[in-house]
C-alpha positions in Angstrom: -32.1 -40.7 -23.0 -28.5 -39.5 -23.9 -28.0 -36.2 -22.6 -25.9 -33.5 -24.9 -23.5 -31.8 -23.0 -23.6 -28.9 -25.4 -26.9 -28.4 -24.6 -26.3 -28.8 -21.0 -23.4 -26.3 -21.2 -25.8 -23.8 -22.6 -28.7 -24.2 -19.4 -25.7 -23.9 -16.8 -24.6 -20.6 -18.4 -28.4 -19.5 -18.4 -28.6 -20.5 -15.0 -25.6 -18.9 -14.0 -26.6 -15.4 -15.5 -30.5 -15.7 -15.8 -30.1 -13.5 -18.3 -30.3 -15.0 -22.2 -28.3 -12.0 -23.5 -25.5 -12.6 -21.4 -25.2 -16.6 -21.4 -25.0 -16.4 -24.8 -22.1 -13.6 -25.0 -20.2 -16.2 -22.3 -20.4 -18.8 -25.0 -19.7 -17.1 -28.1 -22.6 -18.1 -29.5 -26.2 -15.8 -30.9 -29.0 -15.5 -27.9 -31.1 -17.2 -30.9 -28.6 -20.4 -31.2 -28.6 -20.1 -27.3 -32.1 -20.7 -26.8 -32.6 -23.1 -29.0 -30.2 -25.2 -27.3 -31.9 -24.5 -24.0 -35.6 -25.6 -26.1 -34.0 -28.5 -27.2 -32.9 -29.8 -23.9 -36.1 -29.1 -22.2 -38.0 -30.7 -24.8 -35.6 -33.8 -24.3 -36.3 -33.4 -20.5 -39.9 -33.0 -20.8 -40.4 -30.3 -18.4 -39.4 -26.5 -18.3 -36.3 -25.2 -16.9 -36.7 -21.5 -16.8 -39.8 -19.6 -16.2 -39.6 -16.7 -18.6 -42.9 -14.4 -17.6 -41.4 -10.9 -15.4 -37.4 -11.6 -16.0 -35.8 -15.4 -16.0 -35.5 -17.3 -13.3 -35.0 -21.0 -12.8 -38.1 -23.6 -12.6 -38.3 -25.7 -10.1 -37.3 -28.4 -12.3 -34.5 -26.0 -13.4 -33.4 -25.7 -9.5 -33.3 -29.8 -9.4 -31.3 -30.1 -12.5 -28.4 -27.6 -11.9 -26.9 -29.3 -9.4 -26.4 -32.6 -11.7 -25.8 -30.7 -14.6 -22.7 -28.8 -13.2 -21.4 -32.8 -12.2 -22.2 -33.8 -16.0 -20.2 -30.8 -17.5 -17.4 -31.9 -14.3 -17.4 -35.4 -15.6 -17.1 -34.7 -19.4 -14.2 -32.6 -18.7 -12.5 -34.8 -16.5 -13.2 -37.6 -19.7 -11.4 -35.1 -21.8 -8.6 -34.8 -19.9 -7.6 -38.2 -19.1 -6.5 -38.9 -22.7 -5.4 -35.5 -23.6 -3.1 -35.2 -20.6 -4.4 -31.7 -20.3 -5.8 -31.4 -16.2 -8.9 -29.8 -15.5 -9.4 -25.5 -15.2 -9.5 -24.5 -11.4 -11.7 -21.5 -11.1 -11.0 -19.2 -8.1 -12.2 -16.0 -6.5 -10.1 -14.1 -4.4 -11.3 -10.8 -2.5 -9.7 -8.7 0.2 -7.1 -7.5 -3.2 -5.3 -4.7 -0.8 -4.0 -7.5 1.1 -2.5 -9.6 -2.0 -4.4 -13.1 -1.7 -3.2 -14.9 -4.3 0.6 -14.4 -2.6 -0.9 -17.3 -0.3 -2.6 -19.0 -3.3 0.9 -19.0 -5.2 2.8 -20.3 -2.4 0.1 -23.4 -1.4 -0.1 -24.4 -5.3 3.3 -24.5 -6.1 4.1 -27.9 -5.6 1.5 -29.2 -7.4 2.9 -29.0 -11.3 0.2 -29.1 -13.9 -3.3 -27.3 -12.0 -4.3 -24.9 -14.4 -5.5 -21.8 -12.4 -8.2 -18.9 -13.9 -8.0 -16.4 -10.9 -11.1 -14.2 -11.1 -11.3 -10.9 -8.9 -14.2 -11.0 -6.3 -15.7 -7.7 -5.2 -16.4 -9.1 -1.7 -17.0 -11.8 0.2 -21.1 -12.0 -0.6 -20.1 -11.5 -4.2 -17.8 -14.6 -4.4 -20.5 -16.7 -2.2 -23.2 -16.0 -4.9 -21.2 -16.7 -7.6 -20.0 -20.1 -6.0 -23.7 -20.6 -5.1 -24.4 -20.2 -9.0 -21.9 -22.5 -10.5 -20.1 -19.0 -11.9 -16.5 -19.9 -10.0 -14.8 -23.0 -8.1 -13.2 -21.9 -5.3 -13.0 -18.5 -2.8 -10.2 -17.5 -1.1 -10.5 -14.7 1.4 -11.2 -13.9 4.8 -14.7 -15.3 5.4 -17.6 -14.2 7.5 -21.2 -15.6 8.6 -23.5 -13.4 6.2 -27.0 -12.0 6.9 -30.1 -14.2 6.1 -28.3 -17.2 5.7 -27.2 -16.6 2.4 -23.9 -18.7 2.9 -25.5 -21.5 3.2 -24.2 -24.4 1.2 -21.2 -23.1 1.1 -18.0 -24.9 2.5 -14.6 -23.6 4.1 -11.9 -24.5 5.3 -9.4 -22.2 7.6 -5.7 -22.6 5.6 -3.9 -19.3 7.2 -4.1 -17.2 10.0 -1.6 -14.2 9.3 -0.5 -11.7 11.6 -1.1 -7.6 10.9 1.1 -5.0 11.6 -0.1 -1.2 12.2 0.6 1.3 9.4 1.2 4.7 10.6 3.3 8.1 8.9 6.5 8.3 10.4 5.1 12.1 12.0 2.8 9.8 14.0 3.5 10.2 18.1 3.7 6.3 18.4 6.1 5.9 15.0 9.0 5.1 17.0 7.8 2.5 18.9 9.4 -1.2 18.4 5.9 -2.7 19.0 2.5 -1.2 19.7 -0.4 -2.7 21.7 -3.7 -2.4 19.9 -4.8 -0.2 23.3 -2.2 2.2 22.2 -4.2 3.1 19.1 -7.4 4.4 20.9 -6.3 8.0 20.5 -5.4 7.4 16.6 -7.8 7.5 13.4 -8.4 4.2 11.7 -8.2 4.8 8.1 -10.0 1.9 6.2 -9.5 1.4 2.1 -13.4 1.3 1.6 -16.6 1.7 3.4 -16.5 -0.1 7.3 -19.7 -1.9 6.8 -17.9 -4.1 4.1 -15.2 -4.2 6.2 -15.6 -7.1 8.7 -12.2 -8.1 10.1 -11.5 -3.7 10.5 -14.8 -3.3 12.2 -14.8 -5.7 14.9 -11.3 -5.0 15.4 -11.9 -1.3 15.8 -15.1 -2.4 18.4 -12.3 -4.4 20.4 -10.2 -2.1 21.1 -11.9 1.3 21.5 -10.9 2.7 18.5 -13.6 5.1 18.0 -12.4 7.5 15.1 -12.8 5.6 11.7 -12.4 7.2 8.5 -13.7 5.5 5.7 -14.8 5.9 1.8 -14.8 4.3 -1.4 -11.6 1.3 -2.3 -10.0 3.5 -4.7 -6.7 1.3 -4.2 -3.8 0.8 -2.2 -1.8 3.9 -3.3 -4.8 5.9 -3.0 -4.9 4.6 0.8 -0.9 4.9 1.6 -0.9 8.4 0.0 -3.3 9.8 2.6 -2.3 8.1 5.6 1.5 9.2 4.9 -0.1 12.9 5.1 -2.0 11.7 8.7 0.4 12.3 12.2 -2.4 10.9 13.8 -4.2 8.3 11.3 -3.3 4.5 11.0 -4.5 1.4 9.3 -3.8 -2.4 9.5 -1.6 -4.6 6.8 -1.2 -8.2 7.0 3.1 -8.7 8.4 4.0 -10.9 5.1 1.5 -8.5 2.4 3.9 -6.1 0.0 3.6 -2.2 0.8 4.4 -0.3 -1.8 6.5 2.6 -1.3 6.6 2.8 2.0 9.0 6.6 1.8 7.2 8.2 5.0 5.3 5.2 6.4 6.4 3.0 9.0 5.1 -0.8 9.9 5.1 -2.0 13.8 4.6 -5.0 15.1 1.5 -5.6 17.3 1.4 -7.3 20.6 -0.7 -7.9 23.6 -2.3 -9.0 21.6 -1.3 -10.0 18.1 -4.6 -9.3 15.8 -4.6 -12.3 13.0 -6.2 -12.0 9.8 -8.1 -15.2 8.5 -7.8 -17.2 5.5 -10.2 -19.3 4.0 -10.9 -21.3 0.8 -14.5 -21.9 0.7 -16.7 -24.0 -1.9 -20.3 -25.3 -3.1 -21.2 -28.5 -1.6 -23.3 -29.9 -3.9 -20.2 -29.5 -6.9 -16.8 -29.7 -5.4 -13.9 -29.7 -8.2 -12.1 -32.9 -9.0 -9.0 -31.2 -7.5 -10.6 -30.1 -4.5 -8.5 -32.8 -2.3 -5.2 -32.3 -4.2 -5.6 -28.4 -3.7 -6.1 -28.6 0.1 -3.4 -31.3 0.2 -1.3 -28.2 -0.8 -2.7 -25.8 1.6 -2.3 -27.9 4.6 1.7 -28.7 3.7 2.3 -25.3 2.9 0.7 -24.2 5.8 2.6 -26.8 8.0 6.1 -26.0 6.4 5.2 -21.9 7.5 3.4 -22.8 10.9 0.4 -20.5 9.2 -2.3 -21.7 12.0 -0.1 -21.2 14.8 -2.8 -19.8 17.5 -2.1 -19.1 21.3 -5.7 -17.4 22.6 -3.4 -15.8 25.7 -1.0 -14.0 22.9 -3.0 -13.7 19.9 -6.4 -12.2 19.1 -9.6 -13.4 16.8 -12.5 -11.7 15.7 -15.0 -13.8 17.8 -16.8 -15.1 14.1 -13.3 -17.1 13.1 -12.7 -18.5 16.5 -14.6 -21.7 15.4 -13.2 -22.5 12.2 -10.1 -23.2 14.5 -12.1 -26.4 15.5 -12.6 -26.8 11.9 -11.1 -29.6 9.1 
C-alpha cells in the first residue's frame, strides 16, 4: 500500500498532543477534517491507532507506528528539499533561559550557512525530554540531568560545553571586594535562586557541596526580577555563568570562583529512534566551536562537577 503523508502528518500531531482539539489547531485544519484523516489512515492500516474510550491515548499499534511515521514525514521533507534547495527545519528546545542558551547555540551554528533554526522555549529539562520523547521538538539544549523513574530514557546527549560560573553578590556584600572567592567563602551568605531549588539541579547540589545552608528560593519571575533583589541583599548571592550577559549590573558585582571553579554543563540531547538529518552536521559545529574556545577544558584538581555530569566527560 502507498502511504499518504498527509494523513500521516495528521496521526503524528494526534500522537504528539493526544488531544483531537489541539492537533487539529497545529495543523490549521477542523478537528472533523482531522479525524477523518486519522480514520482514513487506520482504515488503510487495518488496525486502530488511538484508543478513544476515558481520554486518547495511543494503541499499541499506534505506539509501533510513531516511530516510522516521524522517519516517513523526515524522509518526504528531505525529498522536498533536495530539488527546492530549501534545507530541512531544525527544531530546538532550550531551557535554563536566565543563563542565555542559545548564545552557545548561535556561536556553534554559525558556520554552518543555510540550517534553518525554529528555537522553542522549554520550561525545564523534563519538559523538553517529553516533548523530544513525543516527536513535538528535535533537539534540547541545556544542562541535563538523570530524571526520576527513568523517564529519560531513549533520549541521547552529548556534552558540547562546560562553562565556568562566577558569584553574584551587591557590592554592600562583606566579600564584594574580593578578586576571587572560594565556594567555602559563601557558607555564611544566602543563596538566592531564580525559581523553586527542587527544579534547580546544578544550584542544589552545588549548595549541598559546599555547606551553603541558607537558600532562598520562589517562583522564575525573570532575571531582572532576580538582580533587583539580590542588589538590595549585603549578605545574599547567586551564581551566573562567566560568558552569560548581566543586565544592569549598577550595584552588583561578578567574582571569579576558585578552589574550585564550579562549571555549568551543556548538553544537546535527542530521541534515538528519530534523529534529524542534520544531527551530524550540527554536532560537527559544536565540537569545532567548542575546540576553537577550549569549552571542555576539565582539570578535576582545579575545577568542580556536580557528581551526575562527571560521566558525560567519558562521553562522545
Amino acid at each position: 500500500m502507498d502511504l499518504d503523508l498527509a494523513l500521516v502528518r495528521a496521526f503524528v500531531a494526534t500522537a504528539g498532543t493526544l488531544h483531537f482539539g489541539r492537533a487539529a489547531e497545529e495543523l490549521s485544519t477542523s478537528q472533523q477534517a482531522l479525524s477523518k484523516r486519522i480514520a482514513r489512515l487506520e482504515e488503510s492500516l487495518g488496525v486502530r491507532l488511538f484508543e478513544r474510550r476515558g481520554g486518547v491515548r495511543l494503541s499499541e499499534a499506534g505506539e509501533r507506528f510513531l516511530p516510522a511515521a516521524r522517519e516517513a514525514l523526515a524522509a518526504g521533507e528531505r525529498a522536498v528539499a533536495s530539488v527546492t534547495g530549501a534545507g530541512p527545519v531544525v527544531r530546538i528546545d532550550t531551557w535554563g533561559h536566565l543563563y542565555a542558551p542559545m548564545r552557545t547555540v548561535a556561536e556553534a551554528v554559525q558556520a554552518l550557512g543555510g540550517v534553518r533554526w525554529e528555537p522553542g522555549p522549554g520550561r525545564d529539562w523534563p519538559s523538553v525530554a517529553q516533548a523530544l520523547l513525543r516527536g513535538d521538538t528535535d533537539l534540547g539544549f541545556g544542562r541535563v540531568h538523570p530524571l526520576p523513574d527513568g523517564r529519560d530514557a531513549g533520549l541521547t546527549l552529548r556534552l558540547v560545553r562546560l562553562e565556568p560560573v562566577d558569584v553574584v553578590v551587591s557590592t554592600s556584600h562583606p566579600l564584594a571586594g574580593a578578586d576571587a572567592l572560594r565556594p567555602a567563602d559563601l557558607r555564611g551568605s544566602v543563596l538566592w535562586c531564580p525559581a523553586e531549588l527542587h527544579r534547580l539541579d546544578f544550584l542544589r547540589r552545588f549548595a549541598d557541596e559546599f555547606g551553603i545552608a541558607r537558600r532562598h528560593d520562589g517562583p522564575n519571575l525573570g532575571l531582572d526580577h532576580l538582580v533587583r533583589h539580590l542588589r538590595t541583599d549585603p549578605e545574599g548571592f547567586t551564581l551566573f555563568p562567566a560568558d552569560a550577559p548581566l543586565p544592569d549590573h549598577t550595584g552588583l558585582r561578578c567574582v571569579p570562583l576558585v578552589g574550585p571553579t564550579p562549571l555549568y554543563a551543556w548538553s544537546l540531547t535527542w530521541p534515538e529512534s528519530s534523529s534529524h538529518p542534520l544531527l551530524d552536521t550540527l554536532l560537527r559545529g559544536f565540537t569545532e566551536a567548542g575546540r576553537a574556545r577550549r569549552w571542555l577544558e576539565y582539570d578535576p584538581r582545579r575545577d568542580w562537577l556536580p557528581d551526575s555530569d562527571q560521566p558525560k566527560l567519558g562521553g562522545d
